[in-house]
C-alpha positions in Angstrom: -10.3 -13.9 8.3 -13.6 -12.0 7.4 -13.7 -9.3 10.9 -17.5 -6.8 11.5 -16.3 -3.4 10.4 -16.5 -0.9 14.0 -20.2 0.6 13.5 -21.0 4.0 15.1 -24.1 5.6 15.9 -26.8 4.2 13.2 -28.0 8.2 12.9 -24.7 9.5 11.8 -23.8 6.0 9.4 -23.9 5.7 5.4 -27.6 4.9 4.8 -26.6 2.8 2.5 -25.1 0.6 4.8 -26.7 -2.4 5.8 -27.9 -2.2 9.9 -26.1 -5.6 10.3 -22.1 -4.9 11.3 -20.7 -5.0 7.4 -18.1 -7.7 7.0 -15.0 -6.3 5.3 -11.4 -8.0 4.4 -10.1 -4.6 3.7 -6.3 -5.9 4.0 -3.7 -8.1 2.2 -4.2 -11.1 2.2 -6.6 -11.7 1.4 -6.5 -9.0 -0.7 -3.3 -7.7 -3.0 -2.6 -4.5 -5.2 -5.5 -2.1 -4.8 -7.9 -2.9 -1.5 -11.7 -2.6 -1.9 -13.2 -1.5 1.5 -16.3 -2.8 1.0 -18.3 -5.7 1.9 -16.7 -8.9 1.5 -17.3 -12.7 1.5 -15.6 -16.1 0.4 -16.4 -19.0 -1.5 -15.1 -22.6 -1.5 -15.4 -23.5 -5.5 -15.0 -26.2 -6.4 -15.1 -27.8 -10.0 -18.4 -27.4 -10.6 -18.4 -24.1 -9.7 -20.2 -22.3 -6.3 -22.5 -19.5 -5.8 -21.7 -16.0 -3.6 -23.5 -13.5 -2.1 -22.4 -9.8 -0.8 -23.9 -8.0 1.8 -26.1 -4.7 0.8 -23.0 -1.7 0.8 -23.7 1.7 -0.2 -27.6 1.0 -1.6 -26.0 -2.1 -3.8 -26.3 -6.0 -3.0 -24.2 -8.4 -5.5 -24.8 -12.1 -5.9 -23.6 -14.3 -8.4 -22.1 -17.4 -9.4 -19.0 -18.8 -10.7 -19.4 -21.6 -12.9 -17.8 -24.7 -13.9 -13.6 -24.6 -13.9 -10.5 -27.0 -13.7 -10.4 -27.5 -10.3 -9.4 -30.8 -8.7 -10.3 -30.6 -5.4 -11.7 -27.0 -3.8 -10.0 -23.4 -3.3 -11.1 -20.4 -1.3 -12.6 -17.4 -3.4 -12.7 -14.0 -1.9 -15.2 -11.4 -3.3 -15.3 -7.9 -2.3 -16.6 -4.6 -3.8 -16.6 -0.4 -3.5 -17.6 2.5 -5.3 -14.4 4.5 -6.0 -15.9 6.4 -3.3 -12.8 6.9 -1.4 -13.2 3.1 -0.2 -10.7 1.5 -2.5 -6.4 1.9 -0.8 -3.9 3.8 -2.8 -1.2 0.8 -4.0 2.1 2.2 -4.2 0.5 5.6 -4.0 -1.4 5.2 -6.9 -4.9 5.4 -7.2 -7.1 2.5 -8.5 -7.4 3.2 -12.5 -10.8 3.6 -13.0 -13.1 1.7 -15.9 -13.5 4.3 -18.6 -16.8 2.8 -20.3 -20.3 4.3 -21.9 -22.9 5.3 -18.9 -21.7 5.1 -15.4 -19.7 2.7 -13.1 -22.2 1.3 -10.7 -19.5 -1.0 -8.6 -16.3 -2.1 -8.5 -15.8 -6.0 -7.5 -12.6 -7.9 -6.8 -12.3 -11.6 -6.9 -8.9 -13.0 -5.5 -8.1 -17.3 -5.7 -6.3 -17.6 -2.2 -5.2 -21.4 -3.4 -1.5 -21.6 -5.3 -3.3 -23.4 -8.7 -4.7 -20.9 -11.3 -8.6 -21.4 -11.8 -9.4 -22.2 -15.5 -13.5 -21.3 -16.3 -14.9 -24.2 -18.6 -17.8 -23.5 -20.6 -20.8 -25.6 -20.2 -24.2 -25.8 -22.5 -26.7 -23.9 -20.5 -24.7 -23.0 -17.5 -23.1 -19.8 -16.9 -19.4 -19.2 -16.7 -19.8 -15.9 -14.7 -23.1 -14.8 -13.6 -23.3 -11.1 -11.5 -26.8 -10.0 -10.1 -26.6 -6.1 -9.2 -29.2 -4.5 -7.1 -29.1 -0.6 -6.6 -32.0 0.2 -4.1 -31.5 4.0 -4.9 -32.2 3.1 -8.5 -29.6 1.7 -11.3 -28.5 4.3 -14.0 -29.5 3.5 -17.2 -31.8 1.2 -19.0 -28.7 -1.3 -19.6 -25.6 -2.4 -17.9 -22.1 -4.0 -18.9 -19.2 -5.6 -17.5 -15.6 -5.0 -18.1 -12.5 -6.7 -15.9 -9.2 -5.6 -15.0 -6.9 -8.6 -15.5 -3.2 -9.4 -15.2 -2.1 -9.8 -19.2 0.4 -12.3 -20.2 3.1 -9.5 -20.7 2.6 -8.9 -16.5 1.0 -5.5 -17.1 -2.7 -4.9 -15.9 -5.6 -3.7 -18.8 -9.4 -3.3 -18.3 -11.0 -5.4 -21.5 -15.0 -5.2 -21.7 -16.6 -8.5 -21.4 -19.6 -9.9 -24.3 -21.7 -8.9 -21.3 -24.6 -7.1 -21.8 -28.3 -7.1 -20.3 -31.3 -4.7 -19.7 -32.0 -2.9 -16.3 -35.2 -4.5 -14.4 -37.0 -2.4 -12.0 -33.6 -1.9 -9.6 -31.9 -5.4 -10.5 -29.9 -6.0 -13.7 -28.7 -9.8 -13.9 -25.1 -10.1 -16.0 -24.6 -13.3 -17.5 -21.4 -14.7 -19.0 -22.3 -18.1 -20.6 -18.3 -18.5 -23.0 -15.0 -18.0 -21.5 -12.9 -14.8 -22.9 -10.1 -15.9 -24.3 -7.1 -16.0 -21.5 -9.8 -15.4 -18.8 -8.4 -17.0 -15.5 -7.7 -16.4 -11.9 -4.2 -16.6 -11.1 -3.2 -17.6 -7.8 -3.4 -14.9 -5.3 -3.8 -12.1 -8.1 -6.5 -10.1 -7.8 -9.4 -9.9 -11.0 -11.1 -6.8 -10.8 -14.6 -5.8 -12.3 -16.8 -2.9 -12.5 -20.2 -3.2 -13.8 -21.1 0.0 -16.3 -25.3 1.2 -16.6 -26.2 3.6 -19.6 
């Protein structure tokens, strides 16, 4: 259940932190492996996919959408992102391995399927698969930006593969758009998939 992070004194907070008490799910569930202590929210998808929205955290807002999928009736989605800035847990007292990419990592997102069915994407004409809309109020580094995911391989080990993601910086906002599913691309039951989007 989605709790108000404790806010102190607005003088001595992050000013990047939004004045509204910033929901967190900093804990497992829902959250597994490596905990992003940022904000947080959670979808219902269902087959035809569902839109998501987090709340500003460190200068950055994310919305987004995830689109079409196998789903026969609805599961809960939980989204939840960080900086590396000391705000994602140690797992087994190892540190979160970080995206090693051109330019700079902007944010790190997690997206975790709470139901016990794996979600399949399905690609539809015109309709994105994933879609990820980054704004940096401070200012985005670089004139584009990437995507690359941190997903559970079929051998059981963990590998960050960049996505066919790529679009241009626009003002403060850069909107990612995934419109074909990466081969193997899925959300395993209560498995975290991890993404950080990269700005050169």
């Amino acid at each position: 259940m989605l709790t108000p992070q404790t806010m102190q004194n607005p003088l001595v907070q992050d000013e990047g932190l939004s004045p509204l008490a910033l929901i967190t799910c900093a804990k497992s569930p829902p959250q597994y492996l490596w905990i992003l202590k940022g904000a947080c929210t959670h979808l219902t998808l269902t087959s035809d996919g569902a839109k998501f929205a987090l709340q500003s955290y460190r200068f950055i807002t994310i919305t987004g959408t995830i689109g079409a999928n196998n789903i026969k009736t609805s599961a809960i989605v939980y989204i939840a992102d960080a900086n590396d800035k000391n705000d994602i847990l140690l797992y087994k007292g190892k540190k979160f391995p970080p995206y090693t990419s051109k330019g700079k990592v902007v944010v790190y997102a997690v997206a975790i399927n709470e139901s016990k069915d794996t979600i399949v994407p399905k690609a539809q004409r015109n309709k994105p698969v994933l879609q990820y809309v980054i704004t940096d109020t401070s200012g985005l580094h670089g004139k584009q930006c990437g995507v690359g995911v941190y997903a559970k391989q079929k051998n059981g080990t963990f590998k960050w593969t960049p996505l066919p993601i790529t679009a241009p910086v626009k003002g403060k906002t850069v909107t990612l758009t995934q419109y074909s599913v990466p081969p193997g691309f899925q959300f395993p039951s209560k498995t975290p998939v991890y993404f950080a989007a990269n700005c050169y």
